[in-house]
MARDREN-662772 format. One record per atom (N, C-alpha, C): x, y, z. Coordinates in steps of 0.001 Angstrom, whole numbers, plus 500000, padded with zeros to 6 digits. Layout:
XYZ...
This chain:
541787930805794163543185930993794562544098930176793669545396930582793374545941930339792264546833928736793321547798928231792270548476927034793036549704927416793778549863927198794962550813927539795550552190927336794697553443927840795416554549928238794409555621927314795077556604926844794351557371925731795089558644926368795807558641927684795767559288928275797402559683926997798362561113926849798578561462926403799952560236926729801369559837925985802193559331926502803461560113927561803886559235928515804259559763929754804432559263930662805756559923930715806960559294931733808307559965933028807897558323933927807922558946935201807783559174935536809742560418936267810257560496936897811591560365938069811394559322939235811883559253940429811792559421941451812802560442941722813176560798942532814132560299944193813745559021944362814696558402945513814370557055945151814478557033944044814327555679943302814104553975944343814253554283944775815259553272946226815808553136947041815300553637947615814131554427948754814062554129948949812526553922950431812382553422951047811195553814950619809824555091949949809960555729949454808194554668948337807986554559947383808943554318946232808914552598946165808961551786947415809500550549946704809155550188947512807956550988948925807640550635949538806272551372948855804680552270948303805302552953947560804141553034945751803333553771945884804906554128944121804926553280942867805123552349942970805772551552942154805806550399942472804858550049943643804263549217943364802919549894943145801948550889943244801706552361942821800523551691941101800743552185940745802268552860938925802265550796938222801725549719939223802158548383938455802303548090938330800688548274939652799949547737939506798564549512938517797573550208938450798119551190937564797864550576935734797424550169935903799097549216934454799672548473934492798172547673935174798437546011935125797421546513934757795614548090935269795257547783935280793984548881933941794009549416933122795015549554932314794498551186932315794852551794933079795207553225933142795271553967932884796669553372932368797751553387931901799116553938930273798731555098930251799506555492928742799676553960928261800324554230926381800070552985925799800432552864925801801960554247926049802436554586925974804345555255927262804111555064927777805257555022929434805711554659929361807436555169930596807592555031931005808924555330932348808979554451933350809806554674934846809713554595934918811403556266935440811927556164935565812991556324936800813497554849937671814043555110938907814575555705938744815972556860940115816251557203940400817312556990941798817409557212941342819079557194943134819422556920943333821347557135944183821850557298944326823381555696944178823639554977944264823150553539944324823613552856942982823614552004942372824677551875941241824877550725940582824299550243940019823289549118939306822535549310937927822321548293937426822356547314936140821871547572936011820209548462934634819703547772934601818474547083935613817559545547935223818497543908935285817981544292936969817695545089937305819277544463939170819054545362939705818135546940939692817759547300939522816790546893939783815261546050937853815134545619937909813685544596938963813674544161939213814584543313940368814572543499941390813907544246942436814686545128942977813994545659943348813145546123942226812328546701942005811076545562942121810297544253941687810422543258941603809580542657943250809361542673943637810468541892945295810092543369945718809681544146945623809729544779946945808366545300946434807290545314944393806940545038944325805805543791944907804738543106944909805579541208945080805136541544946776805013542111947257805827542391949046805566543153949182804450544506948475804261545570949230803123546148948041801906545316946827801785545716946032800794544906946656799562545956946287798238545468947127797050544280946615796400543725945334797313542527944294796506541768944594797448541578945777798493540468946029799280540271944731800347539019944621800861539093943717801891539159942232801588539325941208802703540099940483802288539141938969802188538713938126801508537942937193801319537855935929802386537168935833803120536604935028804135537528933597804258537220933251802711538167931545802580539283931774802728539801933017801933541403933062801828541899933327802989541141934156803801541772935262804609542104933709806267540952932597805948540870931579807256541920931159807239542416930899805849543357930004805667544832930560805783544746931670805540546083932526805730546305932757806996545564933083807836545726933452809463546478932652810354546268931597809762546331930132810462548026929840810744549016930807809603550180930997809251550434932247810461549759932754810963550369933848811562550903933693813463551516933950813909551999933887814775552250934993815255552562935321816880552882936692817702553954935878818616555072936554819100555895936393819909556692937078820761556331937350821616556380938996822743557751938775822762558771939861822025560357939798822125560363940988822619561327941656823255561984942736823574563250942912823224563662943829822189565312943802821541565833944498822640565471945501823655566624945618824709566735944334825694566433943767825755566468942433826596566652941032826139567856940988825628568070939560824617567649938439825821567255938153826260566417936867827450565306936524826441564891937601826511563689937262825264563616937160824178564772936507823569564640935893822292564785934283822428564890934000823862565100932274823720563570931753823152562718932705824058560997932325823451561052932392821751561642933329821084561897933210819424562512932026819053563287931626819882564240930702819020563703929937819319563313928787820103561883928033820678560570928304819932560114928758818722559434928979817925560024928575816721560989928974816642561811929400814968561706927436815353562558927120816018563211925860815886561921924609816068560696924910816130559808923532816669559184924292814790559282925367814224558680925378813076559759924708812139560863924889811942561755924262811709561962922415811456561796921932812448561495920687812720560293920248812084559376920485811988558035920865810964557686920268809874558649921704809594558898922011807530560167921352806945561025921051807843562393920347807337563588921049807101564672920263806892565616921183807270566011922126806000565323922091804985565434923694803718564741924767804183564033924656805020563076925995805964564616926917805637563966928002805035564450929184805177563533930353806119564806930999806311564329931856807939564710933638806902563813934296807136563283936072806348563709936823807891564248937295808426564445938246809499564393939597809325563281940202809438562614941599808909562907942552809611564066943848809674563959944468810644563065945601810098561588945606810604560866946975810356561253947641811686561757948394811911562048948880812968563410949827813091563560950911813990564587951983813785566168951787813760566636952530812819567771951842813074568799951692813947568352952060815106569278952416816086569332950697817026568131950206816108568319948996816544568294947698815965569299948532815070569908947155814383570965945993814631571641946840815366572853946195815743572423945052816752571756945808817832571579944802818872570362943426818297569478943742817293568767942523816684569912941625816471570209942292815513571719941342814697572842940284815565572542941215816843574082940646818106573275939514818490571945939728818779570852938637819672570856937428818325570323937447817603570186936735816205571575935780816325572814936154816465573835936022816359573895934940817937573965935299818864574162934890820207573178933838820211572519933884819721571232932843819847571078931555818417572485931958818318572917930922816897571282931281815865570501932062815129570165931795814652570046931924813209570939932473812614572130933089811520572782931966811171573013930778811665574336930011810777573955929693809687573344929219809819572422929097808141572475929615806852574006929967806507574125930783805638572892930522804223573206929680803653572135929563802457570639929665802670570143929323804008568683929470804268568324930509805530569229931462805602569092932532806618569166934267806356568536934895806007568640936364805919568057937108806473568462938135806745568322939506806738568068940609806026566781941309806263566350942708805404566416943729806351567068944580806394566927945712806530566190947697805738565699948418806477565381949363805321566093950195805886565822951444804830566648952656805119565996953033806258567058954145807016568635954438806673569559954082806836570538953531805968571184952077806264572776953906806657572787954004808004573624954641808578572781956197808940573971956987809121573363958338809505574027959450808619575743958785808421576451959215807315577838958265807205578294958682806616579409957533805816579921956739807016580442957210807472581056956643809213580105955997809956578546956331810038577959955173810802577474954265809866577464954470808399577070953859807493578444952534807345579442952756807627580576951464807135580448950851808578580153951504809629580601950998810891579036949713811043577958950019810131576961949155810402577225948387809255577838948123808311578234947233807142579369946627808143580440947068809079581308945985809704580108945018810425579723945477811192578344944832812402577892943743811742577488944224810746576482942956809883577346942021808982578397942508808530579736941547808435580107940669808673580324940780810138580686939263811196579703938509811295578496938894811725577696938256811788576593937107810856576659938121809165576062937406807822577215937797806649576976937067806061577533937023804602577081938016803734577375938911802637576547939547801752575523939298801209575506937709801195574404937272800385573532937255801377573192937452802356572294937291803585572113938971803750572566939366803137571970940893803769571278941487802726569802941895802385568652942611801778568502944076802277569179944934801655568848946189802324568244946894800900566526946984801885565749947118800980565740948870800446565415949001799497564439950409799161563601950165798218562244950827798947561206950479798612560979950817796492561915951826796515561799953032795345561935951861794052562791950593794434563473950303793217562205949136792885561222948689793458560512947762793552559082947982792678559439949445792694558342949995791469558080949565790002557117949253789670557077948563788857557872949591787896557290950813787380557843951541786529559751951858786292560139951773787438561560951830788593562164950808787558561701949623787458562263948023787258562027948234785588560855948850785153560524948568784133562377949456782784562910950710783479564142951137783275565461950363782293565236948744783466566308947863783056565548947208781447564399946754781623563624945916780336563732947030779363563380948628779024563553949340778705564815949883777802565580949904778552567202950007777796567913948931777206567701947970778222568520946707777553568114945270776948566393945499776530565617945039775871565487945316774461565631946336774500565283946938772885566720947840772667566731947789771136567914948727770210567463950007769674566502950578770145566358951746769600566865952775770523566978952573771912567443953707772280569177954011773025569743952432773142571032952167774111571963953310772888571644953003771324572851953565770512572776955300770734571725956040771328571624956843771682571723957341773291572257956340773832571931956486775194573220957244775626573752958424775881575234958873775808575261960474775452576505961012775531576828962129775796576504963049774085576658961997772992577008962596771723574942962615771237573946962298772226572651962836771743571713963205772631572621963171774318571627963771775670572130964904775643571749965602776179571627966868776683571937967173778227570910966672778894570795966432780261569583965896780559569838965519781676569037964349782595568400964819783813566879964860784124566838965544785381565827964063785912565955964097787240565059963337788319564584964440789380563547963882789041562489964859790579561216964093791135561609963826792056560633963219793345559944964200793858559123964678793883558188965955794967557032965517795749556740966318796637555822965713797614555089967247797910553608966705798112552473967474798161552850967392799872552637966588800371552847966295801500553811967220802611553523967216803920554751967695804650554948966764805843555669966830806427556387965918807664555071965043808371554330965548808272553414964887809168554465964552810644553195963752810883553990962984812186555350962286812354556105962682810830557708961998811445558815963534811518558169964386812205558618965657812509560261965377813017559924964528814040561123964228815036562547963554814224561591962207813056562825961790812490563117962718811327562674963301810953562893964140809577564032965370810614563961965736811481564698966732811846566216966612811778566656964993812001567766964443812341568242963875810702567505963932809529567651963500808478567608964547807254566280964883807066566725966121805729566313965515804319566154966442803265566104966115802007567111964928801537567823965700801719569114965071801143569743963897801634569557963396803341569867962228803554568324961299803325567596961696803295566025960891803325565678960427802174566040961538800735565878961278799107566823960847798457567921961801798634569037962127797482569894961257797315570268960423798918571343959953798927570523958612798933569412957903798489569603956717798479568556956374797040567197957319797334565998956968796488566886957576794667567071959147795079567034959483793926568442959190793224569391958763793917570445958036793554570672956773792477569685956416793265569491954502792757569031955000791380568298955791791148567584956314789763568502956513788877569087957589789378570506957754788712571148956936788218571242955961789062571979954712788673571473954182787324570102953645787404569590953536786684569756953870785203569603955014785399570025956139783591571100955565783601572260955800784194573347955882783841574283954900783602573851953708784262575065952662784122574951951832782908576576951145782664576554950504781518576044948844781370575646948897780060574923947224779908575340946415780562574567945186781820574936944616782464575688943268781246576415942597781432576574941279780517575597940367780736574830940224781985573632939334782462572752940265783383571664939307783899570607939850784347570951939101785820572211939316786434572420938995787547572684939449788612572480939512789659572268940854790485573501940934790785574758940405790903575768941049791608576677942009790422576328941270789144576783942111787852575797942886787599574427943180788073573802944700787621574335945407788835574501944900790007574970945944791510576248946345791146577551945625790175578216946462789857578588947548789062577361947486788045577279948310787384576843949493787724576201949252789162575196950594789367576806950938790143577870950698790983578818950694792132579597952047791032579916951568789763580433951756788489579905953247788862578830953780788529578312954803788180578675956014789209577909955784790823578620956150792000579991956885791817580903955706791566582601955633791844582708956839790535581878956750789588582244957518788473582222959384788631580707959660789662580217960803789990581386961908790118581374963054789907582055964042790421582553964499791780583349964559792920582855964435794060582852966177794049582076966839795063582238968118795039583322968693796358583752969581795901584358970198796697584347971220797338584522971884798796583712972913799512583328974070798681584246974600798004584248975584797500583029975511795971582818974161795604582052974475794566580294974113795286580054973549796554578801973022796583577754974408796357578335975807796607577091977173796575576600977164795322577366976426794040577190976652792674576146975681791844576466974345792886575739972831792186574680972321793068574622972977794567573456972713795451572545973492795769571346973141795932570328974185796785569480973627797572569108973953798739568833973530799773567213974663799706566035973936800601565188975149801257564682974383802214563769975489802800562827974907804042561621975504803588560123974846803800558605975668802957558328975917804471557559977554804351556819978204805131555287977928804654554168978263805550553091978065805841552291978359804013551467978058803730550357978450802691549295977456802540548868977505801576547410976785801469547644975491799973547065974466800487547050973606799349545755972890799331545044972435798089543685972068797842542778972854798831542980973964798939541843975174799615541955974836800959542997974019801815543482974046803214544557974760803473544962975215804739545966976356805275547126974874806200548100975114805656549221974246806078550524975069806739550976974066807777551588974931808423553305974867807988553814975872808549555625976028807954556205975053808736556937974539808217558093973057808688558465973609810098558920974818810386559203975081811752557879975053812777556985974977812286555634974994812925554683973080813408555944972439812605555157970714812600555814970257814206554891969137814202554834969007815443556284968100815442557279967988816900558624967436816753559861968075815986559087969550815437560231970137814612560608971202815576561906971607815511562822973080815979562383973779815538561778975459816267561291976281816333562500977183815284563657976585815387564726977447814340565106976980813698564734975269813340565564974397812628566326974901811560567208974205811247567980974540809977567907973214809103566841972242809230566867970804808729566157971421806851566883971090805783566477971342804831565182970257804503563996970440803572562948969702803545562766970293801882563961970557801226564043970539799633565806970393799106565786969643798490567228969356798104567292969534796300568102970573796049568303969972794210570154970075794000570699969004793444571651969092793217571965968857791592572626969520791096573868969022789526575250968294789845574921967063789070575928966092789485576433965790787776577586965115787908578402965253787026578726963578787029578645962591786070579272961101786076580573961162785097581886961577785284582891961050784334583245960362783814582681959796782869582869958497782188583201958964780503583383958000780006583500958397778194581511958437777735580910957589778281579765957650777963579027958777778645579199959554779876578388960905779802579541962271780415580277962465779726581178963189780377580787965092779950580433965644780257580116966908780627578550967065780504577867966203780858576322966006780158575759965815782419575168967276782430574513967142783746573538966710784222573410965651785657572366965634785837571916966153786838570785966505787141569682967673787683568592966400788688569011966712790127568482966054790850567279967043791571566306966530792073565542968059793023564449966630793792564201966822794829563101966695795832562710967824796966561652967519797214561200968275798553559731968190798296559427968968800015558219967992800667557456969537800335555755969608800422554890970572800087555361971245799170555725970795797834555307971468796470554605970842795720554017971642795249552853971987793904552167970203793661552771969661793738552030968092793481553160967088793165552376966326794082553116965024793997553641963950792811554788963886792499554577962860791212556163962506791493556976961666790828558044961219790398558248961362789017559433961557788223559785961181786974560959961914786584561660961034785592562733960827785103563062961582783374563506962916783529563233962974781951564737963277781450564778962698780003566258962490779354565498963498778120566545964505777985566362965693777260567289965704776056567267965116774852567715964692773585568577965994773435569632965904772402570247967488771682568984967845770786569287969559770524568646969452769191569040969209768012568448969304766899568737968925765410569643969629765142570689969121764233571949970016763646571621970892762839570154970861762360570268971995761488568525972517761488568184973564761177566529973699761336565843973959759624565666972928759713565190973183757779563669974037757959563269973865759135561748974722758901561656975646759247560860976961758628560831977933758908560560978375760098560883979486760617560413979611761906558822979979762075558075979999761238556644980589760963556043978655761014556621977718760277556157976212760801556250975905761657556881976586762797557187975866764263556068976639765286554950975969765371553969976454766605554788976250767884555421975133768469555808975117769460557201974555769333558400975005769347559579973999769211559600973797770313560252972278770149560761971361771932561691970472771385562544970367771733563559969057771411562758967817772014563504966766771782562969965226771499562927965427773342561853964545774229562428964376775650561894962655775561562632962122776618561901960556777089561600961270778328560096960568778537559687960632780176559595959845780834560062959360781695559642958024782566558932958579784044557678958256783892556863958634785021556652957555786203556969957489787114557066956662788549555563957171788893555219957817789075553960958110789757553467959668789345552367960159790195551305959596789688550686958295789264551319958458787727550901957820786840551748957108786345551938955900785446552742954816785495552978954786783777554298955592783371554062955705781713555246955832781443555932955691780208556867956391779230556161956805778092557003957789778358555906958642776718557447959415775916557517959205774712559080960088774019557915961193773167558550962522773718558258963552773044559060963916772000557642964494770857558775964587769287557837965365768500558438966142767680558120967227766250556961966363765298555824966766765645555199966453764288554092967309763421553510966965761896553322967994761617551800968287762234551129969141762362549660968936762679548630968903761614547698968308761417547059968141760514545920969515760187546364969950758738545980970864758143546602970967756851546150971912756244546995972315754700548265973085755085548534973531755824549667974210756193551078973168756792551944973453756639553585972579757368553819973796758551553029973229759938553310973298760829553123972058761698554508972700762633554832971060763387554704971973765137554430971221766127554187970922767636554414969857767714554749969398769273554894968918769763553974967427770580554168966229769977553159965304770391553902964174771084553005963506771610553609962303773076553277960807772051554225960172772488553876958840771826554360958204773567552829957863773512552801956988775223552637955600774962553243954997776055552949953930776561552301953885777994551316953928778773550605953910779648550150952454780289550863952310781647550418950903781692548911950612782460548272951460782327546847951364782585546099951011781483546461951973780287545958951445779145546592950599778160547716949655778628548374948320778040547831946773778830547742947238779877547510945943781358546883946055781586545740944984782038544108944833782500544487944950783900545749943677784097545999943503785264546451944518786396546366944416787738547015945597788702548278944866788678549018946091789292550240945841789336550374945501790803552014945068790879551999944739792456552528946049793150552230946262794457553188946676794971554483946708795056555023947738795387556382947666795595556829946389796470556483946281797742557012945488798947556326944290798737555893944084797304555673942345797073556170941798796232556944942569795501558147942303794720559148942033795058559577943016796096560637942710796647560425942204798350559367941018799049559314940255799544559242939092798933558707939338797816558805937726796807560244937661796433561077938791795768562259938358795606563727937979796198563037938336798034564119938041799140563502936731799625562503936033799618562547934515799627562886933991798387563171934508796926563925933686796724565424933579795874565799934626796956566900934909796862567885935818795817567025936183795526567056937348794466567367938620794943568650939058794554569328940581795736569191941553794365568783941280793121569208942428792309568622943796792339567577944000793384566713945565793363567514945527794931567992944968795356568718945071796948569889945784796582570202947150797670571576947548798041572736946867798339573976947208797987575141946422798458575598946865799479576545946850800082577289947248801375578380948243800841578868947617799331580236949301798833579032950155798565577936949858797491576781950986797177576577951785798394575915951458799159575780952478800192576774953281800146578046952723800755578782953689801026579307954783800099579825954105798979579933955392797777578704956556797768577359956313797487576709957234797834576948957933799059576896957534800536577397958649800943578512959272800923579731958544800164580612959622800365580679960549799233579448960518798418579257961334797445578622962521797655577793962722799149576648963425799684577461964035800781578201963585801581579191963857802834579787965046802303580089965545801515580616967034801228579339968313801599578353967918801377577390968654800737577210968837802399576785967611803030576279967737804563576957968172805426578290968167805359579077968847806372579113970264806135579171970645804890578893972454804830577886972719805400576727972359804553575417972695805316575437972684807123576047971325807170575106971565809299576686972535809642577502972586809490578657974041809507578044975121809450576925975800808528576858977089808524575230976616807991574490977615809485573036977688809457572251978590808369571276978227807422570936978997806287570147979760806927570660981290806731569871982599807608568269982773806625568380982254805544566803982337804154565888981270804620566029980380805802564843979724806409563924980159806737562678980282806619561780979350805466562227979959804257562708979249802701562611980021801949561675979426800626560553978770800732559679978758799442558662978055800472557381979171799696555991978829800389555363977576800129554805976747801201554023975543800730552957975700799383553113974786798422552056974501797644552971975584795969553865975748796271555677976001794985556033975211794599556712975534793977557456974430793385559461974835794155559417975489795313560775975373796078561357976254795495562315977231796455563019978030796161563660978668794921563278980031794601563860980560793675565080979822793158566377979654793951567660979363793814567700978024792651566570976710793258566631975899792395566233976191790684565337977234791025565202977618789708566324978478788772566975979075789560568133979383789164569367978507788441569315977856789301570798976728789514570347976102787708569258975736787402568885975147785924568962975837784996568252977430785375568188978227784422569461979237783892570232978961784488571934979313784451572139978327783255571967977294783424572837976380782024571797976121781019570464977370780483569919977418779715568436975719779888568169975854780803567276974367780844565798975215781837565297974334782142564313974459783161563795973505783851563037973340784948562427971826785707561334971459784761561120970272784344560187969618783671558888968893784593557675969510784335556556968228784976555678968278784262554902967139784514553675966858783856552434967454783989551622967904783000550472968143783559549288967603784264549027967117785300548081966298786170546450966137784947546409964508785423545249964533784941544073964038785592543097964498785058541895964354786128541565962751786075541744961630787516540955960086787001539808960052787093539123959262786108538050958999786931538085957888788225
């Protein structure tokens, strides 16, 4: 085990404690955290939750679905004694603030402890409908004053739409400071996600090209093999477009698009991303039939299984009109990308799962080679692959080896499987390591949010206004509705993916 890290003493509070984020995520995030060394030397992990346990049954607990979903497999005898020993259970009930005096009567004898730099992590894994009242109890129970050694994380969906989205930025207002509020997404914590910023504003080969006078267009696509599973109920009340568009595939956006931070400081990279947002096109009723497309997937077969149609999952409306594919063309007005589109698309049961980001170069001003040398023409693309697989690769003209001058198309990769021995971290240990220490720059702001939705709020009020009579309209195991294929192939482009490769 590596040497502990000089982290302030630090109690994580996990409201949710029971509960699916926290034994599939968070506690194998905070254990392989422990193991490599990045755990203050004093710690405390305090689960809550309405259900009544022991410590012992607890660490229990915690141990079979670290041992189920940590990325280092099960968990080592020495390490695992010594880590437990940090864990705590504390039967709270958020409808019943009585029961947080037993929390604060914990927080405060650990406190006394570790000394008075103990910083306090307040985790809400848990829905958001109950945020407010954590926040009011937290608050009533003085345990928030603490501005410099007190925060708050929250995850999406930080609102429902613009209006409950500012009305929960007032809530958390009174109660914390900005700098106390972590509103996480998981998306930006990716290694590949992060790797974006080192990427552009590390190196000079590509920022002097980064712009309207040598892109083309820009597409992002998130897709999912997957369908609702068991969050039938919350997906009904949410959608492509509030679940992806408006926060995951946004932030991406951001990403491409914003201008060089002056530092590597999070409130000057958060304004840069605010920058980009404020910059977007907003749409207007009359144009969303032209720049949006919406679907819902009906029943088919994927890896030689029979899957059922979104109206058919369990918790879903027998008529729903909840879209479960979103692609939009968005527009950033700026001098640096001004008529240069970008091409957003997610949705759930198509063709295979992957993420990535591709920037589609102009072509050459002039074609000196014959058309008989060109086996395959393709203009220049950058790929940035999120998953699957973890790569940038820039596609480009070269000649192929023979006596003849013909040129195709070849990848110059970077692959971080085959650069790094090492694994990478998870997402949610990046960004649990970087909310103890205080590090907000992969964290949402409170204007961010909101500009995104009021960038999306056009789109959603047409839609739940007028029910799409083409429900279901693209079969599971597609790549989603004709229309999206349309909407690209109108301005001469097409959707870009990778070809899957077999691992061993």
């Amino acid at each position: 085990m590596k040497k502990k890290s000089n982290l302030n003493p630090t109690i994580f509070v996990i409201f949710g404690g029971t509960g699916d984020l926290n034994k599939r995520k968070l506690a194998p995030a905070l254990y392989n955290l422990y193991t490599e060394g990045y755990m203050p030397e004093k710690f405390s992990i305090i689960g809550t939750g309405r259900t009544s346990f022991s410590d012992k049954k607890y660490r229990e607990v915690i141990l079979e679905n670290v041992n189920k979903f940590s990325r280092n497999g099960k968990v080592k005898d020495e390490s695992w004694s010594e880590f437990e020993k940090n864990i705590l259970y504390c039967a709270t009930d958020i409808t019943t603030p009585e029961t947080f005096e037993n929390l604060k009567s914990t927080i405060e004898r650990l406190q006394d402890e570790y000394g008075k730099e103990t910083q306090i992590i307040y985790y809400l894994a848990v829905a958001p409908n109950f945020f407010p009242l954590i926040a009011e109890c937290l608050c009533k129970y003085k345990l928030t004053e603490d501005e410099d050694n007190s925060r708050i994380v929250i995850e999406k969906p930080f609102g429902h739409d613009l209006e409950s989205a500012k009305e929960l930025n007032l809530l958390l207002s009174k109660i914390f400071t900005e700098k106390q509020i972590y509103r996480i997404d998981h998306y930006l914590g990716k290694e590949a996600v992060q790797n974006m910023m080192a990427f552009r504003f590390a190196n000079s080969l590509f920022e002097p090209l980064w712009n309207r006078s040598y892109i083309e267009h820009v597409q992002i696509s998130v897709t999912e093999q997957l369908g609702v599973g068991d969050r039938g109920g919350y997906y009904e009340g949410a959608g492509a477009l509030r679940d992806m568009i408006q926060n995951h595939l946004l932030q991406l956006l951001c990403l491409v698009g914003m201008e060089a931070p002056i530092s590597f400081d999070a409130d000057e990279i958060r304004n840069r991303k605010v920058e980009v947002l404020q910059a977007m096109r907003p749409f207007k009723a009359e144009e969303i039939s032209a720049n949006v497309v919406r679907g819902q997937y009906s029943k088919g077969w994927i890896q030689g299984q029979e899957v059922p149609g979104y109206r058919s999952e369990n918790g879903v409306d027998k008529n729903s009109n909840t879209e479960t594919f979103a692609a939009v063309k968005f527009f950033i007005d700026n001098w640096r990308w001004q008529g240069i589109p970008f091409y957003l698309r997610t949705g759930k049961r198509l063709n295979q799962t992957s993420s990535i980001i591709t920037i589609q170069f102009k072509d050459v001003p002039h074609h000196i080679f014959s058309a008989g040398a060109t086996e395959t023409w393709q203009q220049n693309r950058l790929i940035i692959s999120i998953q699957p697989e973890m790569s940038i690769r820039l596609q480009v003209q070269a000649k192929r080896p023979g006596l003849k001058m013909v040129l195709n198309p070849v990848d110059m990769v970077f692959d971080y499987k085959g650069t790094y021995n090492t694994d990478n971290p998870e997402a949610y240990e990046t960004l649990l390591l970087d909310a103890m220490n205080g590090d907000q720059t992969l964290f949402m702001r409170g204007d961010q949010v909101e500009v995104a939705w009021e960038l999306v709020m056009p789109i959603i009020n047409a839609w739940e206004s007028k029910k799409s009579l083409a429900f279901p309209n693209y079969q599971a195991d597609s790549w989603g509705p004709e229309e999206a294929e349309a909407l690209i192939a109108k301005d001469g482009f097409h959707w870009f993916t990778l070809p899957l490769k077999d691992r061993d």
